[in-house]
N, CA, C and O atoms as a DFTB+ gen file, in Angstrom:
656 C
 N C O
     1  1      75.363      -0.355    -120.771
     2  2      75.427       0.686    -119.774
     3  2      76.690       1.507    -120.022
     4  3      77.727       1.028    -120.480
     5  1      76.487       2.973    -119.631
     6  2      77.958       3.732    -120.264
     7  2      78.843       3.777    -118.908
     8  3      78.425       4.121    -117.802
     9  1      80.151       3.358    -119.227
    10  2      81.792       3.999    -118.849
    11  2      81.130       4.582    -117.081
    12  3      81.147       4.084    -115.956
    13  1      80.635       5.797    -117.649
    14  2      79.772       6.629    -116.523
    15  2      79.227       6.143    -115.471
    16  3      79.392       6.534    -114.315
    17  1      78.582       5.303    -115.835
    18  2      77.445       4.085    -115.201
    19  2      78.142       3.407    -114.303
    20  3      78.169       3.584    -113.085
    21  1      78.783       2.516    -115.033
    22  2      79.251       1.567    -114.265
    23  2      80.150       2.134    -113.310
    24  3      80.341       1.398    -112.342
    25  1      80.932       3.537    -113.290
    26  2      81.417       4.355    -112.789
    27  2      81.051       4.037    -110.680
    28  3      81.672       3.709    -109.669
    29  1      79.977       4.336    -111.011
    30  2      78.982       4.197    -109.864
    31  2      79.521       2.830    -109.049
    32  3      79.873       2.922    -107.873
    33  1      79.556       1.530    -109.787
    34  2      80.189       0.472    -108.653
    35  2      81.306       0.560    -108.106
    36  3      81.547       0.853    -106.935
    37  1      81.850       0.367    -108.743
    38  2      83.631       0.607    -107.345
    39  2      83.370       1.767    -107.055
    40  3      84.093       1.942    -106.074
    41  1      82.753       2.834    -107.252
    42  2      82.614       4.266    -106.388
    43  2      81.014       3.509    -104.920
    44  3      80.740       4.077    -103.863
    45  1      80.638       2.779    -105.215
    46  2      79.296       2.306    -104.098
    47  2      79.939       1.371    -103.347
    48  3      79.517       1.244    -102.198
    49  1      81.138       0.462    -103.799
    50  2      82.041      -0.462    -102.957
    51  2      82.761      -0.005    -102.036
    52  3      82.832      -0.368    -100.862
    53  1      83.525       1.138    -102.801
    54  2      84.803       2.213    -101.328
    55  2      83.368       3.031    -100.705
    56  3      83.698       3.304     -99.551
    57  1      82.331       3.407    -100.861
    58  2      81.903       4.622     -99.924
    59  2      80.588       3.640     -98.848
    60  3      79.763       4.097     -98.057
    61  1      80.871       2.118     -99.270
    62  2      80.192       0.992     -97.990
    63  2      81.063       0.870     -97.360
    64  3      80.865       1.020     -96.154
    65  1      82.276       0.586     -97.757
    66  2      83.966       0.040     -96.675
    67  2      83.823       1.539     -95.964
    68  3      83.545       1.582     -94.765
    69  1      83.978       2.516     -96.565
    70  2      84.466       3.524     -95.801
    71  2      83.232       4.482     -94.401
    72  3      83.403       5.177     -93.400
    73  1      81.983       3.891     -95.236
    74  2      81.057       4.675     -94.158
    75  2      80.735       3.320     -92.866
    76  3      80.171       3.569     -91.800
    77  1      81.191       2.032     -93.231
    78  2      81.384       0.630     -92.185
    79  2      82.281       1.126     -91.212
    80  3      81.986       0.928     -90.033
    81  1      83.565       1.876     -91.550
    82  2      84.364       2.012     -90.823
    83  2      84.372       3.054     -90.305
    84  3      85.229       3.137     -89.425
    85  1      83.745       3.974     -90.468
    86  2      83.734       5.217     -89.736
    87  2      82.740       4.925     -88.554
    88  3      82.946       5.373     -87.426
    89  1      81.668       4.163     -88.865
    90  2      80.395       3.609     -88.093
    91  2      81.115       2.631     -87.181
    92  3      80.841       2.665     -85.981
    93  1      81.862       1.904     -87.561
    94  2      82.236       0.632     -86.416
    95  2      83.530       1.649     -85.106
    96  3      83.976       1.209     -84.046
    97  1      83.745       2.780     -85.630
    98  2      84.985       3.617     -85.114
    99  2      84.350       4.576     -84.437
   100  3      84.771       4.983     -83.354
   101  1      83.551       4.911     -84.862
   102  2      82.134       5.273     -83.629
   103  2      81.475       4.763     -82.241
   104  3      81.086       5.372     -81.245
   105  1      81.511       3.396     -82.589
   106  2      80.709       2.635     -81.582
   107  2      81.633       1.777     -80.705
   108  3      81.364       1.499     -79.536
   109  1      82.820       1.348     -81.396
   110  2      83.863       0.413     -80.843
   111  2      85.484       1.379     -81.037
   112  3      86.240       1.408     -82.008
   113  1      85.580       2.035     -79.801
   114  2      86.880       3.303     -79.645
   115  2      88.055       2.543     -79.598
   116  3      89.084       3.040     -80.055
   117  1      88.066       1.391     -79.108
   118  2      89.885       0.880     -79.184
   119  2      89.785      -0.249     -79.709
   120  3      88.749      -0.915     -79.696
   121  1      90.947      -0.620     -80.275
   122  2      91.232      -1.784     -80.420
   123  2      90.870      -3.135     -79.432
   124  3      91.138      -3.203     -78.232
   125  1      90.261      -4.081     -80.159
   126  2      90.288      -5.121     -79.387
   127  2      88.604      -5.515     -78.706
   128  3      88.045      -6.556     -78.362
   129  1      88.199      -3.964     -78.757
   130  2      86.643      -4.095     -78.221
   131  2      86.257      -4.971     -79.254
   132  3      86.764      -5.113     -80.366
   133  1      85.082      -5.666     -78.629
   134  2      84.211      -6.318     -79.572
   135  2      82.544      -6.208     -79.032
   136  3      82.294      -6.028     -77.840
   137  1      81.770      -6.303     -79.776
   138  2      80.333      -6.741     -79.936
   139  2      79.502      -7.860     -80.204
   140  3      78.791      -7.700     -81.196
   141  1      79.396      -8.795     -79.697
   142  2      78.719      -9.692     -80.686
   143  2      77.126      -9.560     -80.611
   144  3      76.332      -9.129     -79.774
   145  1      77.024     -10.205     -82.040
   146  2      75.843      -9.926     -82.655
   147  2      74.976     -11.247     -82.836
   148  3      73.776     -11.414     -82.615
   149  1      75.924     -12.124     -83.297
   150  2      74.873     -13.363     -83.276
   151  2      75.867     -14.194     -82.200
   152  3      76.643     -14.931     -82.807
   153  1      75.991     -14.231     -80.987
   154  2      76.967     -14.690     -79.625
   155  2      77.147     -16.320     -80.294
   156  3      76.318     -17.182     -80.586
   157  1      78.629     -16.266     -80.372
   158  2      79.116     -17.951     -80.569
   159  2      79.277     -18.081     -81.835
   160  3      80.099     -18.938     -82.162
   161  1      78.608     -17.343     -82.904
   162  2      79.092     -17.124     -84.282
   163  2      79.779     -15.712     -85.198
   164  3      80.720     -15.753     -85.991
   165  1      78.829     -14.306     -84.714
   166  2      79.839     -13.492     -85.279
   167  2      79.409     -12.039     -84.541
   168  3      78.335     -11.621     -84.108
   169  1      80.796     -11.460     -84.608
   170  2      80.519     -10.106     -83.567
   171  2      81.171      -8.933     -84.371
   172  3      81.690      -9.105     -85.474
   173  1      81.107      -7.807     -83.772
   174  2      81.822      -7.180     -84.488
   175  2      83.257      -6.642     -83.698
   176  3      83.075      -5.985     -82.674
   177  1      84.511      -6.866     -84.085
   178  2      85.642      -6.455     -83.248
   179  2      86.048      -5.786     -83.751
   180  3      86.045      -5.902     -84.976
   181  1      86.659      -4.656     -83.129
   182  2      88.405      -3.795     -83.617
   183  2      89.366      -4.018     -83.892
   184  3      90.124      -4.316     -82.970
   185  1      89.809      -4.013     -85.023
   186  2      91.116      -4.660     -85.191
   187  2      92.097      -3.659     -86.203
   188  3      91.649      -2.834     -86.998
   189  1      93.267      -3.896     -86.005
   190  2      93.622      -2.950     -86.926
   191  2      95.050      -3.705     -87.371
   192  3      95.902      -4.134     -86.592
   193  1      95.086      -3.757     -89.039
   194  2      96.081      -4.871     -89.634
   195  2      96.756      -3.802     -90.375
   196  3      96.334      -3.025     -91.231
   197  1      97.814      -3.940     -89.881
   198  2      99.176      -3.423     -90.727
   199  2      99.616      -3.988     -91.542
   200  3     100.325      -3.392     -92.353
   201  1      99.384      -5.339     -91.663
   202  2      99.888      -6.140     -92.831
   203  2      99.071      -6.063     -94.053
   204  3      98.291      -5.167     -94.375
   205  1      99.418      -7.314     -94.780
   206  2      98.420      -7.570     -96.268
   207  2      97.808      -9.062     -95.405
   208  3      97.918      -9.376     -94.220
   209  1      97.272      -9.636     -96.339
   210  2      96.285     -10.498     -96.282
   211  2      96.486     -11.768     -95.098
   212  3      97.363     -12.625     -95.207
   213  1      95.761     -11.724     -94.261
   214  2      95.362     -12.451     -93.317
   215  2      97.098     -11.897     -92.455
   216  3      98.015     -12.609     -92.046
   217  1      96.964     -10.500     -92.457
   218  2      97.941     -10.054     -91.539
   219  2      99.799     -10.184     -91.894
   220  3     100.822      -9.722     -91.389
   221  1      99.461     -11.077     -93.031
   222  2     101.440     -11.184     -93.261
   223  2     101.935      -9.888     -93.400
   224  3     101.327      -8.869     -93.729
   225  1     103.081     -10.040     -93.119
   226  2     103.830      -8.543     -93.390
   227  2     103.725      -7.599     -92.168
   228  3     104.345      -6.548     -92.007
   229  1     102.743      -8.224     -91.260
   230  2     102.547      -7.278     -90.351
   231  2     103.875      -6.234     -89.240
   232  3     103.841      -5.099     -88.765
   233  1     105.003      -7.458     -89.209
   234  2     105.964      -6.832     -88.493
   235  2     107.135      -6.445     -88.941
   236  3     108.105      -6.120     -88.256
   237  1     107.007      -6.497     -90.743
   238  2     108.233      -5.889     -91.391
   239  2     108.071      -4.227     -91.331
   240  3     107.151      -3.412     -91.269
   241  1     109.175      -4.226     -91.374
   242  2     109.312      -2.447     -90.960
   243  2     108.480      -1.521     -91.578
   244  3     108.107      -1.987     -92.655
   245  1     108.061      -0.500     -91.386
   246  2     106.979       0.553     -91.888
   247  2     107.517       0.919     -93.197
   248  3     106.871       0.407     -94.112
   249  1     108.478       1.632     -93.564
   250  2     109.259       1.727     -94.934
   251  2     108.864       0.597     -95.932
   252  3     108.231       0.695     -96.984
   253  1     109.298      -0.293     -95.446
   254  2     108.761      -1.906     -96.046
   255  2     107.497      -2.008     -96.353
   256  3     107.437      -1.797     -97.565
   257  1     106.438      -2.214     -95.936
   258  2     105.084      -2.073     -95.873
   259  2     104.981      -1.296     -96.834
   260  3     104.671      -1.624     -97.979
   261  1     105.252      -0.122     -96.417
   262  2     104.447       1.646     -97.010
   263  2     104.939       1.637     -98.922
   264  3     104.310       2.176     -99.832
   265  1     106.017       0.971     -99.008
   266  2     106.471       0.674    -100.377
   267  2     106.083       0.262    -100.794
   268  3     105.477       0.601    -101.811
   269  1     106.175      -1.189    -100.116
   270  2     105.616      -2.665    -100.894
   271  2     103.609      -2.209    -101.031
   272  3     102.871      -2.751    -101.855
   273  1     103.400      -1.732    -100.578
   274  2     101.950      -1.754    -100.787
   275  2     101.793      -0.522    -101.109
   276  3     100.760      -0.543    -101.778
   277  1     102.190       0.640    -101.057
   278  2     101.854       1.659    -102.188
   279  2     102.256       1.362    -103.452
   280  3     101.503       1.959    -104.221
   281  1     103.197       0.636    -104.140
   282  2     103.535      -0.234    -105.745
   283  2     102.572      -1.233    -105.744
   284  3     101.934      -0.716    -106.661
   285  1     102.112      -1.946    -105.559
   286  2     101.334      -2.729    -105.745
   287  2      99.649      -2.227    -105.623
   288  3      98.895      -2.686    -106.481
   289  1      98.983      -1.163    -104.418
   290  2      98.218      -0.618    -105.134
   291  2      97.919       0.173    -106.236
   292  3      97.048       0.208    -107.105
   293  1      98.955       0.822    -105.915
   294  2      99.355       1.275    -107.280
   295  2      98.933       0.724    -108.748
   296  3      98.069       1.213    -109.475
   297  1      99.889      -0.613    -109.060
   298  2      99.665      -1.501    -110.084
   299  2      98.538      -1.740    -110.502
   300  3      98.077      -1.655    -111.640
   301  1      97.762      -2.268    -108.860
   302  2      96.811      -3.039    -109.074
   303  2      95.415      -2.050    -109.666
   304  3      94.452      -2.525    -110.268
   305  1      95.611      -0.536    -109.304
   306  2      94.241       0.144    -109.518
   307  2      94.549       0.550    -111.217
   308  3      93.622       0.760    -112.000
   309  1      95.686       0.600    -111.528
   310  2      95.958       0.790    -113.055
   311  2      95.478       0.086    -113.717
   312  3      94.760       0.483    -114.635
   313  1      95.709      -1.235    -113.481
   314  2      95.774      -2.599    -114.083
   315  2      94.185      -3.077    -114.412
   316  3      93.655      -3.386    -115.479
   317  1      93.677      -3.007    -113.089
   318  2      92.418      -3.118    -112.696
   319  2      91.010      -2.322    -113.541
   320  3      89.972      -2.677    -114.100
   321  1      91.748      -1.029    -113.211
   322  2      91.236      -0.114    -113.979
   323  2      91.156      -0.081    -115.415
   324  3      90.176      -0.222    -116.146
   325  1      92.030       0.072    -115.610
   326  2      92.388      -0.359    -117.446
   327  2      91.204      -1.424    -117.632
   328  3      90.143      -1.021    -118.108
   329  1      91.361      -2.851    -117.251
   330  2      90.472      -3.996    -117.717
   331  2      89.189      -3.263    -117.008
   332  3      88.196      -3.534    -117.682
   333  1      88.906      -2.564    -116.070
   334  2      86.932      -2.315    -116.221
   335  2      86.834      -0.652    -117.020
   336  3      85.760      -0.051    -117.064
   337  1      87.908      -0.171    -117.509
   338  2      87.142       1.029    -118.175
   339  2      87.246      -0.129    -119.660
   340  3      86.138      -0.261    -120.180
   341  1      87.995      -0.665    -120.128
   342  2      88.184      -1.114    -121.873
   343  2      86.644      -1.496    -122.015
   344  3      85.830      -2.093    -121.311
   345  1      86.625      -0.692    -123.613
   346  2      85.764      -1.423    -124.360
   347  2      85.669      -2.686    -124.570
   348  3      86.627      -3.323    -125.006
   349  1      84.323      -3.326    -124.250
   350  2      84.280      -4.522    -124.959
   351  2      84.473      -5.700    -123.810
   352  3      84.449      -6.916    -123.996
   353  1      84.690      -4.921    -122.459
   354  2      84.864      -6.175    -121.224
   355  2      83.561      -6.403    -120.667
   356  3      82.799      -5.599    -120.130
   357  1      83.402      -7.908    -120.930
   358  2      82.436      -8.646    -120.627
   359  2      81.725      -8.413    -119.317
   360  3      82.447      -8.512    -118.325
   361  1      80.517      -8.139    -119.125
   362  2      79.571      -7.689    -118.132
   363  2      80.317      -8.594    -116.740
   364  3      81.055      -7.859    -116.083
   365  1      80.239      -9.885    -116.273
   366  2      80.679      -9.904    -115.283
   367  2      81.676      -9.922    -114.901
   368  3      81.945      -9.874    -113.701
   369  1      82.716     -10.017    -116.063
   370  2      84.540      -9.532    -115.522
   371  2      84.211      -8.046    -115.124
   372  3      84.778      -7.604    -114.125
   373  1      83.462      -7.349    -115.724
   374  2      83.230      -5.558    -115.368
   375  2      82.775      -5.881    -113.708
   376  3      83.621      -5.573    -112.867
   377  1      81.883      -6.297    -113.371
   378  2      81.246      -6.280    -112.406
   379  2      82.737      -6.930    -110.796
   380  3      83.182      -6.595    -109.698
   381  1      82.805      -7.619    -111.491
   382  2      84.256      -8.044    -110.759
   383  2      84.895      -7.319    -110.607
   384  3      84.709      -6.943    -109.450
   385  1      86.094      -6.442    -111.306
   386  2      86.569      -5.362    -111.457
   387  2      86.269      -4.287    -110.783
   388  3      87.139      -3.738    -110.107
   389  1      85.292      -3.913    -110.833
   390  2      84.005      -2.859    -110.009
   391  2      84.854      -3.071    -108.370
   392  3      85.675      -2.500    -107.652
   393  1      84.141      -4.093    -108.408
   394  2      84.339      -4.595    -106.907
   395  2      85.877      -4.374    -106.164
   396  3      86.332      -3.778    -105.188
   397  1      86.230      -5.007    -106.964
   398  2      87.977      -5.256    -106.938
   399  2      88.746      -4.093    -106.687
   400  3      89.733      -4.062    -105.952
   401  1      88.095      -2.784    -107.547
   402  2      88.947      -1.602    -107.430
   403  2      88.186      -0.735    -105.918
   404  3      88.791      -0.163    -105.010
   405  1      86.786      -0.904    -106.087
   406  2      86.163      -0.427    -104.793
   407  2      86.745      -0.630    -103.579
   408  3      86.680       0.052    -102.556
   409  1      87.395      -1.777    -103.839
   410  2      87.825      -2.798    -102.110
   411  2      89.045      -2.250    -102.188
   412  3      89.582      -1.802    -101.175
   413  1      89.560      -2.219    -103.230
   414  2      91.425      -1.927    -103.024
   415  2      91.402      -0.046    -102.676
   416  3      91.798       0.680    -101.764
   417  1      90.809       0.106    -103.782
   418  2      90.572       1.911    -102.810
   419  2      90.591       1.733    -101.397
   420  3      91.534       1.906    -100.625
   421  1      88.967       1.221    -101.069
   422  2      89.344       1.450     -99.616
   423  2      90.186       1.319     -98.253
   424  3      90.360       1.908     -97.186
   425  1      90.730      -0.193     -99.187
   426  2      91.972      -0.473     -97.815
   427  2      93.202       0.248     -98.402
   428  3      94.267       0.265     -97.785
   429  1      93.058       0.798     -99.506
   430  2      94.321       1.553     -99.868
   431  2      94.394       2.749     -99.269
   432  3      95.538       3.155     -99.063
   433  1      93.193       3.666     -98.813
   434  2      92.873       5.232     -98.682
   435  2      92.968       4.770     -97.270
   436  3      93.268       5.767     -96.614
   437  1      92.857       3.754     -96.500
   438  2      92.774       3.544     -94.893
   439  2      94.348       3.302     -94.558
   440  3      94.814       3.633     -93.468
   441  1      94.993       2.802     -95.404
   442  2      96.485       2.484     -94.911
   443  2      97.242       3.968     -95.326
   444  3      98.359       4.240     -94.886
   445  1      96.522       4.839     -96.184
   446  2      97.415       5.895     -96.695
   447  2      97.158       7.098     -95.389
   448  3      98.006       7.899     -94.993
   449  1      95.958       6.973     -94.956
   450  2      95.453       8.163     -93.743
   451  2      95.629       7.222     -92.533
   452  3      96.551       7.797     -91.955
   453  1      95.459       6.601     -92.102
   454  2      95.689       5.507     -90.866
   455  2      97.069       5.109     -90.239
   456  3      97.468       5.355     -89.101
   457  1      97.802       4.333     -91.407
   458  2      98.466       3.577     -91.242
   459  2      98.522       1.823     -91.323
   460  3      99.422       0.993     -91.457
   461  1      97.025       1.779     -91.161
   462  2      96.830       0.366     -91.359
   463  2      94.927       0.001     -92.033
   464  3      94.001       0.762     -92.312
   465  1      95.051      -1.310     -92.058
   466  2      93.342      -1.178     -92.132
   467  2      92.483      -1.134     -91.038
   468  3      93.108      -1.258     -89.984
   469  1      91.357      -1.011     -90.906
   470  2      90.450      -1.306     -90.086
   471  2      89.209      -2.586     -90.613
   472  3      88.331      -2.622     -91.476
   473  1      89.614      -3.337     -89.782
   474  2      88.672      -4.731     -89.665
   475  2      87.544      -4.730     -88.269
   476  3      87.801      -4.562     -87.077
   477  1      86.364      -4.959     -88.882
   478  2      85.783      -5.533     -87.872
   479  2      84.606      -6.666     -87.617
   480  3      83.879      -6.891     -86.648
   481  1      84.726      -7.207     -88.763
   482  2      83.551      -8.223     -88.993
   483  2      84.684      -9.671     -88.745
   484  3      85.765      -9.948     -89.264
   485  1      83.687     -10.500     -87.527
   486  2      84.716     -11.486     -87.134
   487  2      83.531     -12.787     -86.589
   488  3      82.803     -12.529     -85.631
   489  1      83.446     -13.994     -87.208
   490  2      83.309     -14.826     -87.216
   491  2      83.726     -16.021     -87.185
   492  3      84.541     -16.375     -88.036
   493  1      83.210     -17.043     -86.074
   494  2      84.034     -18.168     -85.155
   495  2      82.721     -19.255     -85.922
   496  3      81.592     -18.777     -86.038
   497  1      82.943     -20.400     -86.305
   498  2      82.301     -21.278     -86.855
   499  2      82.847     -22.820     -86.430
   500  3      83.944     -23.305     -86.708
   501  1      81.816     -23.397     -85.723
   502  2      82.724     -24.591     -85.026
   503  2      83.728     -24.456     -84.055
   504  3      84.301     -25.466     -83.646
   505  1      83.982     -23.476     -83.684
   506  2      85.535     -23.743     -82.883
   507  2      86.368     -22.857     -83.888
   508  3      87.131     -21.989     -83.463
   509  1      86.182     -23.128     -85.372
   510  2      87.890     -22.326     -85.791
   511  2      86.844     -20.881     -86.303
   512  3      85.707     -20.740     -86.753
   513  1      88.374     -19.680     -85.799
   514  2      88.317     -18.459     -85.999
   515  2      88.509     -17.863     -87.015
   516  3      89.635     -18.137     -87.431
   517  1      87.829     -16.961     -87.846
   518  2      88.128     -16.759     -89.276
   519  2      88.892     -15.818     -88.879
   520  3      88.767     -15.507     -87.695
   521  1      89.750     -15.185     -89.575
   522  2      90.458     -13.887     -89.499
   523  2      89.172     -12.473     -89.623
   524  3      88.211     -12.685     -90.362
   525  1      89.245     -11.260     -88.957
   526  2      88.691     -10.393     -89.205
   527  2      88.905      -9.720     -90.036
   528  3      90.055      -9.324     -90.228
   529  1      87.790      -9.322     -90.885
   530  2      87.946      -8.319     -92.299
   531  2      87.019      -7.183     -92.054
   532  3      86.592      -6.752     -90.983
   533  1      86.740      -6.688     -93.587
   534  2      86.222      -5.210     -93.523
   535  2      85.238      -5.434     -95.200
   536  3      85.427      -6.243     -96.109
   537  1      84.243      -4.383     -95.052
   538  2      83.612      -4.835     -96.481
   539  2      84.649      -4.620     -98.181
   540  3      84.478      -5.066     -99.316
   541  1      85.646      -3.769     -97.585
   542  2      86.701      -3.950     -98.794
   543  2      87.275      -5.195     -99.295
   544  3      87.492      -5.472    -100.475
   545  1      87.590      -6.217     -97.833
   546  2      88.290      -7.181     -98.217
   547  2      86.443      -8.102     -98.660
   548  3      86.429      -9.026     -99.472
   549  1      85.889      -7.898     -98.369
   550  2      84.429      -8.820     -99.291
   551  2      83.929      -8.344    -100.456
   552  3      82.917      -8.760    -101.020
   553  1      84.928      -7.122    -100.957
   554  2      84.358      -6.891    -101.883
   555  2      85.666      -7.189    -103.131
   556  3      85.395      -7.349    -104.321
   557  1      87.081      -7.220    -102.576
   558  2      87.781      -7.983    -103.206
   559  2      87.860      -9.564    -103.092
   560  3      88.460     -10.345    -103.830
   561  1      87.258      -9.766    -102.209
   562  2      87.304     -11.530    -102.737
   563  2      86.104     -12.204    -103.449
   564  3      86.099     -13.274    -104.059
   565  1      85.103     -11.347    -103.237
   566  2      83.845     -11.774    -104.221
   567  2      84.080     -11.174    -105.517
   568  3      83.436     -11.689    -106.431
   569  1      85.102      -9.885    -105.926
   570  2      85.721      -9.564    -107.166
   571  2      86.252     -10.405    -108.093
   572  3      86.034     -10.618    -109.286
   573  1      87.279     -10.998    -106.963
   574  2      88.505     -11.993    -107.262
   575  2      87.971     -13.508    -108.057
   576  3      88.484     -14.124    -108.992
   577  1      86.643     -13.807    -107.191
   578  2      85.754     -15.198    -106.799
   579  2      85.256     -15.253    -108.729
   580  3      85.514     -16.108    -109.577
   581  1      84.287     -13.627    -108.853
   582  2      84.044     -13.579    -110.060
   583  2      84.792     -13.359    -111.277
   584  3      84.406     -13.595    -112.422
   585  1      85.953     -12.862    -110.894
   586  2      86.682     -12.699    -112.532
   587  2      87.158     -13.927    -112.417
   588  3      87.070     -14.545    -113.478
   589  1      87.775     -14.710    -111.275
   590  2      87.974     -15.881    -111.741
   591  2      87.291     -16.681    -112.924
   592  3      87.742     -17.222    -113.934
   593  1      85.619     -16.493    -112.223
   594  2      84.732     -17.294    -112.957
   595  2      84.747     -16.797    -114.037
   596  3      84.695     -17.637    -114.935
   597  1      84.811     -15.466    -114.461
   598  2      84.888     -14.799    -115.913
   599  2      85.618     -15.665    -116.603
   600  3      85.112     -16.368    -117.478
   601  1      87.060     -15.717    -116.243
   602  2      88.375     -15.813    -117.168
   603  2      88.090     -17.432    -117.528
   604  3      88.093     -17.740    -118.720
   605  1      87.814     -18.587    -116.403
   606  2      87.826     -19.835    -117.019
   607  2      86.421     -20.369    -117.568
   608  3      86.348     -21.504    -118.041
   609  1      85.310     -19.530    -117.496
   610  2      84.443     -19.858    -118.128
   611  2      83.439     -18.973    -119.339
   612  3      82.718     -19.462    -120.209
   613  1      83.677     -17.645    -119.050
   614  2      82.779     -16.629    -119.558
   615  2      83.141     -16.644    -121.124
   616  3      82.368     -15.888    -121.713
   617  1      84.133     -17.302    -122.062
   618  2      85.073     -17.147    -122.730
   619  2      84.805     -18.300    -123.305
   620  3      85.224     -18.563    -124.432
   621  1      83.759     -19.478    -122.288
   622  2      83.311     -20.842    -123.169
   623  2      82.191     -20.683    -123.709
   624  3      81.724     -21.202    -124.723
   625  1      81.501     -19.479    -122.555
   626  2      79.701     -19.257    -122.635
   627  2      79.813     -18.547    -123.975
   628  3      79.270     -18.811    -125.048
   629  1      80.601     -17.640    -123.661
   630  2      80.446     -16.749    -125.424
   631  2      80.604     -17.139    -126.127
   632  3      79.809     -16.884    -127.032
   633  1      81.745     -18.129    -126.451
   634  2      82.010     -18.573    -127.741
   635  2      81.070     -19.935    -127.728
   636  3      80.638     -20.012    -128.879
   637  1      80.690     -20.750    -127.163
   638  2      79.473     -21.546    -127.502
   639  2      77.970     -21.300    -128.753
   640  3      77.472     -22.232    -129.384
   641  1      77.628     -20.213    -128.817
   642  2      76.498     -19.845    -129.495
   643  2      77.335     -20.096    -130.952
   644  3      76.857     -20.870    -131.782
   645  1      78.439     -19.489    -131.174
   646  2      79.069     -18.960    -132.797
   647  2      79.512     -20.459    -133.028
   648  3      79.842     -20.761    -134.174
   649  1      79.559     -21.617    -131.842
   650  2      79.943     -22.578    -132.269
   651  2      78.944     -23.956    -133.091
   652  3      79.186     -25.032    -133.639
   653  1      77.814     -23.171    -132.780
   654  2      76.482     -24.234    -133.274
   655  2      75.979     -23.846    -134.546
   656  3      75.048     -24.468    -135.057
C-alpha cells in the first residue's frame, strides 16, 4: 500500500477523537455531567485533564505543562512519524504508528486550542474506577499494545522462514 494510503490512518484516528469530542461537548456542557449508558458499568462523563497520563502533572504550573508537553509532542510526532513514513516498516509496526500519531495529534491539537484534554468514556468494573479517557488515548494504547508486539516478536516471525 503507498506512503499516501496509509496516510489515511492516523488522519481516520485524530478526525474519530476529534468528531467524539465535539459530539460528547454537544450533549454534555460542563464538566462533571455524566450519562450512563450501560448503568453500573460505563457512562459517558466530562472531564477535562490538564495533566499527562492518568492525570499526573495535573497541578504543576501551566508554563510547566505547556513546555513539557509541547517537546515531547513534538518528539514524539517526529519520531513516530519518521518510523511510519520509512521504507521498509513492517505492516503492523505501520499500523501501530498510524494509531499512535492519530491519538497524539488529537490530544495534542486539544491541549494546544483548549488547554487541556477532553475525556469522556468512563467505566467502573467491580467496584474499581478506571480513569476516564478519549478515543485518542485508545488509540495510543492499542498503538503502544501493537508496536510492542511488533518489536518483541514481528522480528522472530520474519526471520523464521529464511531460517528453515
Amino acid at each position: 500500500m503507498s506512503r499516501l494510503r496509509w496516510s489515511l490512518l492516523p488522519l481516520i484516528a485524530f478526525f474519530a477523537d476529534w468528531a467524539s469530542k465535539a459530539w460528547i461537548l454537544s450533549i454534555l456542557p460542563r464538566e462533571g455531567m455524566s450519562r450512563p449508558v450501560i448503568p453500573g458499568f460505563f457512562s459517558l462523563t466530562l472531564g477535562y485533564n490538564k495533566g499527562a497520563i492518568f492525570g499526573s502533572l495535573h497541578t504543576a504550573p501551566d508554563w510547566l505543562r505547556t513546555s513539557l508537553f509541547t517537546v515531547a509532542g513534538l518528539a514524539a510526532l517526529w519520531y513516530f512519524g519518521r518510523e511510519f513514513f520509512a521504507a521498509g516498516t513492517p505492516r503492523l509496526e505501520r499500523v501501530a504508528l498510524g494509531l499512535i500519531l492519530g491519538g497524539a495529534a488529537g490530544n495534542g491539537l486539544d491541549r494546544l486550542l483548549r488547554g487541556h484534554v477532553v475525556d469522556f468514556l468512563d467505566f467502573v468494573f467491580r467496584g474499581w474506577h478506571y480513569w476516564t479517557f478519549n478515543i485518542a488515548d485508545s488509540c495510543i494504547v492499542v498503538g503502544g499494545i501493537l508496536f510492542a508486539w511488533s518489536l518483541l516478536f514481528g522480528k522472530k516471525a520474519e526471520a523464521a522462514p529464511a531460517a528453515e
